[in-house]
Legacy VTK file of the C-alpha trace (Angstrom):
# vtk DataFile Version 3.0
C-alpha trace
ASCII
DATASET POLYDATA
POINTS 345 float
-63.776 4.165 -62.606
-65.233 5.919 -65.733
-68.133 6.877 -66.608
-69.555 6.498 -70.712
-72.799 7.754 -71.989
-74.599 6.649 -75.244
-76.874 9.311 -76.504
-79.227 7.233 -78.904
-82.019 8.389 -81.046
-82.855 6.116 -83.506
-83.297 1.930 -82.643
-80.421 1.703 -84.965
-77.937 2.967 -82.381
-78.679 -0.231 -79.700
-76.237 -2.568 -82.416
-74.027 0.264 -82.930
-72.617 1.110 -78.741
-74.018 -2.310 -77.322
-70.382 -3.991 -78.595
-68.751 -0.854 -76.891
-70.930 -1.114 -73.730
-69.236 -4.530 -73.682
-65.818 -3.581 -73.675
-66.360 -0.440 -71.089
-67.941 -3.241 -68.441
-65.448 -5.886 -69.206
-63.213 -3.220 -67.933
-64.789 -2.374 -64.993
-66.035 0.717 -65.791
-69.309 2.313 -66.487
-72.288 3.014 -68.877
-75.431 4.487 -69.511
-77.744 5.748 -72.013
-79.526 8.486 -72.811
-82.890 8.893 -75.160
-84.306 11.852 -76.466
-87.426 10.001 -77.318
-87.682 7.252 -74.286
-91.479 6.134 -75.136
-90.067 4.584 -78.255
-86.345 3.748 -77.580
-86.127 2.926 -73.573
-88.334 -0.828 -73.844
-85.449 -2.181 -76.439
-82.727 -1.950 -73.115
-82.121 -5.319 -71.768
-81.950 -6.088 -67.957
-79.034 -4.665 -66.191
-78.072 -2.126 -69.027
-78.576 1.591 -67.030
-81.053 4.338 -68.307
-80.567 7.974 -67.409
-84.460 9.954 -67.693
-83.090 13.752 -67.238
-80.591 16.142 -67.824
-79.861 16.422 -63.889
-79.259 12.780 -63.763
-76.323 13.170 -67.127
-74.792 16.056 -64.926
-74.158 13.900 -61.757
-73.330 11.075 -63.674
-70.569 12.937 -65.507
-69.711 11.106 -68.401
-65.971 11.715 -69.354
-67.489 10.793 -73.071
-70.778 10.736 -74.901
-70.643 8.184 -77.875
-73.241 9.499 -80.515
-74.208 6.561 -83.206
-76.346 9.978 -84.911
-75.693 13.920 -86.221
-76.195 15.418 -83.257
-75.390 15.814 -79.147
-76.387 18.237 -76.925
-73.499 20.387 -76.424
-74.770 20.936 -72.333
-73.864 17.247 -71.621
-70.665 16.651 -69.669
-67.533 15.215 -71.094
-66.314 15.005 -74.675
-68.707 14.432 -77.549
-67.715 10.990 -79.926
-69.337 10.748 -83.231
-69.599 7.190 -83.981
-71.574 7.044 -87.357
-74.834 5.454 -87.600
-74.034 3.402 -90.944
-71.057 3.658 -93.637
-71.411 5.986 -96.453
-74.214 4.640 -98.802
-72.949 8.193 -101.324
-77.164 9.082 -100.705
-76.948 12.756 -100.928
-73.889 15.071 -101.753
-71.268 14.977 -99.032
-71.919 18.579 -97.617
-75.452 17.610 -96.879
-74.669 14.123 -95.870
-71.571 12.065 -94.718
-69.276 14.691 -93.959
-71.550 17.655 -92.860
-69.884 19.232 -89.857
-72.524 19.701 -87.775
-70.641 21.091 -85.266
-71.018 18.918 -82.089
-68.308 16.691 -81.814
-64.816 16.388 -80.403
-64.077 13.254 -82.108
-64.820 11.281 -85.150
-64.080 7.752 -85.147
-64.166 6.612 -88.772
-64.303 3.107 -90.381
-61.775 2.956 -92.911
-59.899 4.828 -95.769
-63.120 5.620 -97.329
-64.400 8.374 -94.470
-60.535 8.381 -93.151
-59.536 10.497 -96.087
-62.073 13.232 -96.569
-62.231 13.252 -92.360
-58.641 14.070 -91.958
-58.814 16.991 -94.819
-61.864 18.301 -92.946
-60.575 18.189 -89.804
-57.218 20.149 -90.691
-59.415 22.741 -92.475
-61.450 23.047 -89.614
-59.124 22.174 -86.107
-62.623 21.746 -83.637
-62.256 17.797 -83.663
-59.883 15.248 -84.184
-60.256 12.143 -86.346
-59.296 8.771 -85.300
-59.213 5.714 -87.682
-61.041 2.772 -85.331
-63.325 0.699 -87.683
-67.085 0.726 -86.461
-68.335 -0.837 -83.102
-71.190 -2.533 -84.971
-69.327 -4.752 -86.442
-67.174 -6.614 -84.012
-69.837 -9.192 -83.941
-69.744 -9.725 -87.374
-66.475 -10.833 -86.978
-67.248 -13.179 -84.145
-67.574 -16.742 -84.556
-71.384 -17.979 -84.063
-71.600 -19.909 -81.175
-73.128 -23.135 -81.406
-73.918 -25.774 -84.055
-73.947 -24.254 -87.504
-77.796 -22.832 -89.305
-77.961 -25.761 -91.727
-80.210 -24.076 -94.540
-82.693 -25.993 -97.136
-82.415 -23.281 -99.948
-80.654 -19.701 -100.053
-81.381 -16.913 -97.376
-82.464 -13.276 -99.522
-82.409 -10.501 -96.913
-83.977 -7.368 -98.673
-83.268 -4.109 -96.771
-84.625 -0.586 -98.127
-83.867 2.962 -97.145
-86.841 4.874 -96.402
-86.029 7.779 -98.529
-88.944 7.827 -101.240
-87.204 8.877 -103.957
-84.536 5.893 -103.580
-86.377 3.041 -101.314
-86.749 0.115 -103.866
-89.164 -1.290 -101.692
-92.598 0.103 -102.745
-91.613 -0.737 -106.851
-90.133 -4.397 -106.096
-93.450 -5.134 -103.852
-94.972 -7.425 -106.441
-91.992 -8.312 -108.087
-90.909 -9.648 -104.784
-94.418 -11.294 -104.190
-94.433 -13.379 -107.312
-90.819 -14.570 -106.595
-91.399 -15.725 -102.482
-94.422 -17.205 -104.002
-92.536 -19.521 -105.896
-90.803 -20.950 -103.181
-87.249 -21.253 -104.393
-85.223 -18.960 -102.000
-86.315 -18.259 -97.853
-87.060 -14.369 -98.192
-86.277 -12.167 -94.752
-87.063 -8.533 -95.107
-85.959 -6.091 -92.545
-86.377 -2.102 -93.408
-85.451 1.352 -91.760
-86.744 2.288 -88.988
-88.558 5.155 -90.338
-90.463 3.034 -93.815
-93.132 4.480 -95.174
-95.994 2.380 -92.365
-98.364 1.504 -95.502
-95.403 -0.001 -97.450
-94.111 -2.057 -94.649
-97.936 -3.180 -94.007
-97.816 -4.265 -97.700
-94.593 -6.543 -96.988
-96.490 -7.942 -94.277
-99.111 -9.038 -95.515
-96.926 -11.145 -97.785
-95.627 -12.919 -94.816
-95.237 -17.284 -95.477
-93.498 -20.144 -94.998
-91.317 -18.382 -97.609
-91.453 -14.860 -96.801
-90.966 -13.482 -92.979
-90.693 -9.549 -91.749
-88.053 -9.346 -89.074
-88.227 -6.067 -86.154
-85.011 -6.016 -85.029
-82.588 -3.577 -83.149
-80.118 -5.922 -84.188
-79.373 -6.880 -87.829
-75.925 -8.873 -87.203
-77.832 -12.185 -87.358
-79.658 -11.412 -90.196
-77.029 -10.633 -92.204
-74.630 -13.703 -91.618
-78.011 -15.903 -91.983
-78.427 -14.256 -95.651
-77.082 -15.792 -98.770
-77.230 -12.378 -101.088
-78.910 -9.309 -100.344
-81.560 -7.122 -102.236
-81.424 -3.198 -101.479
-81.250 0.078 -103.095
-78.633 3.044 -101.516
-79.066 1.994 -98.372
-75.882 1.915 -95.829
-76.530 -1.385 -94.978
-75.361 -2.256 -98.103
-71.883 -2.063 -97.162
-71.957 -4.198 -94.043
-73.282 -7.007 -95.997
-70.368 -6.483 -98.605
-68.073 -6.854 -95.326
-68.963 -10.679 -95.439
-68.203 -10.595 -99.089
-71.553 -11.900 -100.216
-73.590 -10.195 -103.297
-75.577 -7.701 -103.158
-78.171 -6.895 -105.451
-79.423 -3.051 -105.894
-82.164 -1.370 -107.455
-81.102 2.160 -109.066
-78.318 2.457 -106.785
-77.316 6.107 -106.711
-73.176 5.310 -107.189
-73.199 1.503 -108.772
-69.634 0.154 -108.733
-68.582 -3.893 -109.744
-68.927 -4.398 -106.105
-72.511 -4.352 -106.626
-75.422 -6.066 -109.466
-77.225 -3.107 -110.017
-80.373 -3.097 -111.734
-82.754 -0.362 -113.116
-86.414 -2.922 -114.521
-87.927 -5.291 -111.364
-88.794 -7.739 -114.272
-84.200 -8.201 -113.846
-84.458 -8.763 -109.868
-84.692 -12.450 -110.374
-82.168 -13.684 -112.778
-80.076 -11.067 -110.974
-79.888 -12.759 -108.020
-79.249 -15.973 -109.738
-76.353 -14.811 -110.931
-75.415 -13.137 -107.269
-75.825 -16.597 -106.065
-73.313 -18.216 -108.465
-70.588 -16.122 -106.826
-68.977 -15.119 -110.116
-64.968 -14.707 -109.739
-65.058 -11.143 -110.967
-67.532 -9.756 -108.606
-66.246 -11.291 -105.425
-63.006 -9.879 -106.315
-64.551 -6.135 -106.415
-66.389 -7.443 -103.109
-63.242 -7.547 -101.444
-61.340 -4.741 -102.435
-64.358 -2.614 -101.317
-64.508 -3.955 -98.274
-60.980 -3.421 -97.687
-61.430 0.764 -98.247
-64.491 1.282 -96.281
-63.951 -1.346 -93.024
-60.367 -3.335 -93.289
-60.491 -4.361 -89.857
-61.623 -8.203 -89.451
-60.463 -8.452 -85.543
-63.276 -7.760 -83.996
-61.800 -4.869 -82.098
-63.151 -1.698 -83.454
-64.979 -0.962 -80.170
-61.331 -0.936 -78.100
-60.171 1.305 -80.706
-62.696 3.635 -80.585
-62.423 3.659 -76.439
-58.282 4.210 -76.687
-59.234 7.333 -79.340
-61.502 8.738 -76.522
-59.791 8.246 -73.399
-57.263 9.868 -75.450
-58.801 13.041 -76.264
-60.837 12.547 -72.828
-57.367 12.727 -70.752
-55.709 15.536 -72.878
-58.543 17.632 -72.624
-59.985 19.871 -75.633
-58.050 22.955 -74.878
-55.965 22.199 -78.429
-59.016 22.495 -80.617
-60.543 26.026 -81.763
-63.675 27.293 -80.613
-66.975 25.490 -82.046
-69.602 28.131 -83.920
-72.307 28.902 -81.929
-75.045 26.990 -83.739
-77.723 29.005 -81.988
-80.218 27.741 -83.849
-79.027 23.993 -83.438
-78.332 24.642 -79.560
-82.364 25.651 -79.016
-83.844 22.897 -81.100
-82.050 20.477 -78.871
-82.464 22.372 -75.666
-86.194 22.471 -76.870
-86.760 18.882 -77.530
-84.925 17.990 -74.177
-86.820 20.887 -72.096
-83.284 22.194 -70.945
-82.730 26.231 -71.523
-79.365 27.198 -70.037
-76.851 28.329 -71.876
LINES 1 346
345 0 1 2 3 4 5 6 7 8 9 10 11 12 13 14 15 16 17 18 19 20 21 22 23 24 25 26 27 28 29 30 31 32 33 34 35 36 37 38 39 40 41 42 43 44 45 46 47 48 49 50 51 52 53 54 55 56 57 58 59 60 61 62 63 64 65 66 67 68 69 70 71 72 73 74 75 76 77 78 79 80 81 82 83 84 85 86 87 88 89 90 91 92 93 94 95 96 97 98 99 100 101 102 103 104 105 106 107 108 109 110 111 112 113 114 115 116 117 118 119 120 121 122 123 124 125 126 127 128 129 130 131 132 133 134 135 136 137 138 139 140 141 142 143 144 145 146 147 148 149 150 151 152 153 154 155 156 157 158 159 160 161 162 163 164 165 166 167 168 169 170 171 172 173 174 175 176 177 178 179 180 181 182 183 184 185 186 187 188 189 190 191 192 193 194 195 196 197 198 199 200 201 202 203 204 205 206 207 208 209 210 211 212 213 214 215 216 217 218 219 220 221 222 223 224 225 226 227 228 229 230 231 232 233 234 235 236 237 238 239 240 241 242 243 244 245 246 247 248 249 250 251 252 253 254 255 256 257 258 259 260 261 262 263 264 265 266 267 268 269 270 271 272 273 274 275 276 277 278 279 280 281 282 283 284 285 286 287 288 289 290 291 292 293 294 295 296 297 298 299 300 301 302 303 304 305 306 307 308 309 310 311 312 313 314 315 316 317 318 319 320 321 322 323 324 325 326 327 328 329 330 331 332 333 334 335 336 337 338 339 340 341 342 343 344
């Protein structure tokens, strides 16, 4: 039997290794998780899934793999380190400081599609520490999944509006009344779900909106949400592009790379006939839907998660006795040690 360890730091992460916790027990093997912040994270497990509270208890447990759905692992845990992405590539900051920083951490990178694939495979000759593997993304086998059960019949469109916290590009605090003057009306059901880390006093805001037409939704789990949804409304968040995967519109405000697989807009007084036209479905822009979809996540089988176990018991069996040295990331090494009260070297 094998053991597999999910290292999660953000509530994000639970949708992201729960369909690959699946396929480990269906196997016969073994998980557990790990939190570096267990106040917050540790009350969203569900009976029977296994917690691990200390460093001693990773060490016995000795994970052959440690699935990361973040940036960072500590490099003291047993077994090999996986980087599994916590969203696609929303194109939010330059790709040295986002997407493809090496960090240095990880044996493996398990990428969704031609879109990371590509710049993955030139950083990882150029570098030779990790090896990239083309899986598709855990996350969304579900969405691929037929919904058991009698089909949501729906009285008027679903508009899920997401945000990224990031000040400078959440569309959330300048859409607020916009928003509130459109819910009020009563045409469309409005769900709004936003990071994890929104601005408290701007999520408050939402809230207090909250009808028979408008509902907030907390949710370690967006998978529902986003088949229930007719369209979306977001800005340059990453949750952008799982949406697109069901090839419905999206409609973003001051996205930072707009491309005809999205309506952008740039005025909130546009938000409404915009989505209009999203719900029409217009030829042209379901075409551009598609063919996005295709480069960032082409897999529709529901089988990402197996792909991404084959990659690591790969790398897992063969050892990492191929792959140069990591830097030292001294720095990086005693933040973590730090913040998990572990000092050996």
């Amino acid at each position: 039997m094998r053991n597999y360890l999910f290292y999660v730091s953000q509530l994000y992460g639970f949708a992201v290794v729960r369909p690959l916790q699946s396929v480990i027990l269906a196997r016969g093997d073994s998980a557990a998780w790990f939190f570096d912040d267990p106040e917050k994270l540790a009350p969203y497990l569900r009976p029977g899934e296994k917690q691990l509270k200390t460093v001693a208890e990773v060490k016995a447990y000795d994970p052959c793999a440690v699935f990361v759905p973040g940036n960072v692992a500590p490099d003291f845990f047993p077994g090999i380190k996986v980087e599994l992405f916590h969203g696609f590539h929303a194109r939010k900051r330059s790709d040295e400081r986002g997407h493809f920083r090496i960090r240095n951490f990880f044996d493996l990178y398990c990428t969704h599609g031609p879109d990371t694939t590509i710049p993955f495979k030139a950083l990882e000759k150029a570098n030779g520490s990790f090896e990239v593997v083309e899986t598709g993304w855990p996350k969304m086998d579900p969405l691929f999944e037929a919904a058991a059960g009698p089909r949501l019949e729906k009285s008027r469109p679903v508009v899920l509006l997401t945000s990224t916290f990031t000040p400078s590009l959440s569309a959330a605090p300048v859409l607020l009344e916009t928003v509130a003057r459109i819910a009020a009306a009563g045409n469309w059901q409005w769900l709004v779900n936003f990071h994890p880390k929104m601005d408290l006093a701007v999520l408050s805001a939402y809230q207090s909106l909250e009808s028979e037409n408008l509902a907030c939704v907390d949710t370690d789990d967006v998978i529902p949400l986003l088949k229930q949804a007719d369209i979306m409304v977001s800005d340059t968040s990453s949750i952008i592009s799982e949406f697109l995967l069901l090839h419905k519109p999206v409609v973003t405000f001051k996205n930072r790379a707009p491309g005809p697989q999205l309506l952008n807009i740039t005025e909130p007084e546009d938000l409404e006939q915009t989505i209009e036209r999203g719900l029409s479905r217009p030829d042209e822009l379901i075409k551009a839907i598609t063919a996005y979809a295709d480069h960032i996540h082409p897999y529709r089988d529901g089988r990402s998660s197996l792909r991404v176990l084959a990659a690591a018991d790969s790398l897992a069996d063969r050892g990492t006795g191929h792959l140069r040295p990591k830097p030292v990331n001294l720095i990086r090494r005693l933040k973590i040690r730090k913040q998990l009260r572990y000092y050996r070297f």
